[in-house]
N, C-alpha and C positions, 0 to 999 in steps of 0.2 A: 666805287667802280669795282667791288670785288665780284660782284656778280658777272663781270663782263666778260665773255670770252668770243674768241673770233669764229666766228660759224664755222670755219673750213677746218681748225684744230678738232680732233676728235670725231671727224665726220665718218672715216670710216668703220670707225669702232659702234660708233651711234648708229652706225647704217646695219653692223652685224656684217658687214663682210670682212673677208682675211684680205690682206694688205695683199697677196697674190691676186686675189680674184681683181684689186682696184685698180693694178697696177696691169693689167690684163683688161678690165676696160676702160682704162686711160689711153693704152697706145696699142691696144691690138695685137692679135695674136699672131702676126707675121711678125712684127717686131720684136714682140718678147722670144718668139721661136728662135730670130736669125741673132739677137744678144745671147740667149741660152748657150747654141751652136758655136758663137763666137769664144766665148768663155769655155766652152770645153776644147776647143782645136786648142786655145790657150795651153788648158791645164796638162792637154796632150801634148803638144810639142814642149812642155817645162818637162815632164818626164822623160821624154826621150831624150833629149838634151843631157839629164840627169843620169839615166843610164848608160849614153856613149861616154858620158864623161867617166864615169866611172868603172867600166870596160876597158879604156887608157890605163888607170895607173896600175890596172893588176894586171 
């Protein structure tokens, strides 16, 4: 069984696309847009956060 692998490992690499591109038409580009957005309000309010905090101690 060494030769055995499971079709779906390595498919996207076999297929020549980037992991962005599969992941993009797996679930569409509304969704990867409103996760994208989601993750940066994220990254946005962890900074602000980070800057009021440390506007307080000085």
């Amino acid at each position: 069984m060494r030769g055995y692998q499971d079709p779906r490992v390595g498919a996207v690499a076999r297929a020549g696309k980037s992991v962005g591109a599969a992941l993009l038409a797996s679930s569409g580009a509304r969704r990867v847009g409103l996760a994208a957005g989601a993750g940066g309000g994220l990254v946005f309010g962890g900074v602000a956060l980070l800057h009021r905090a440390r506007a307080r101690r000085g």
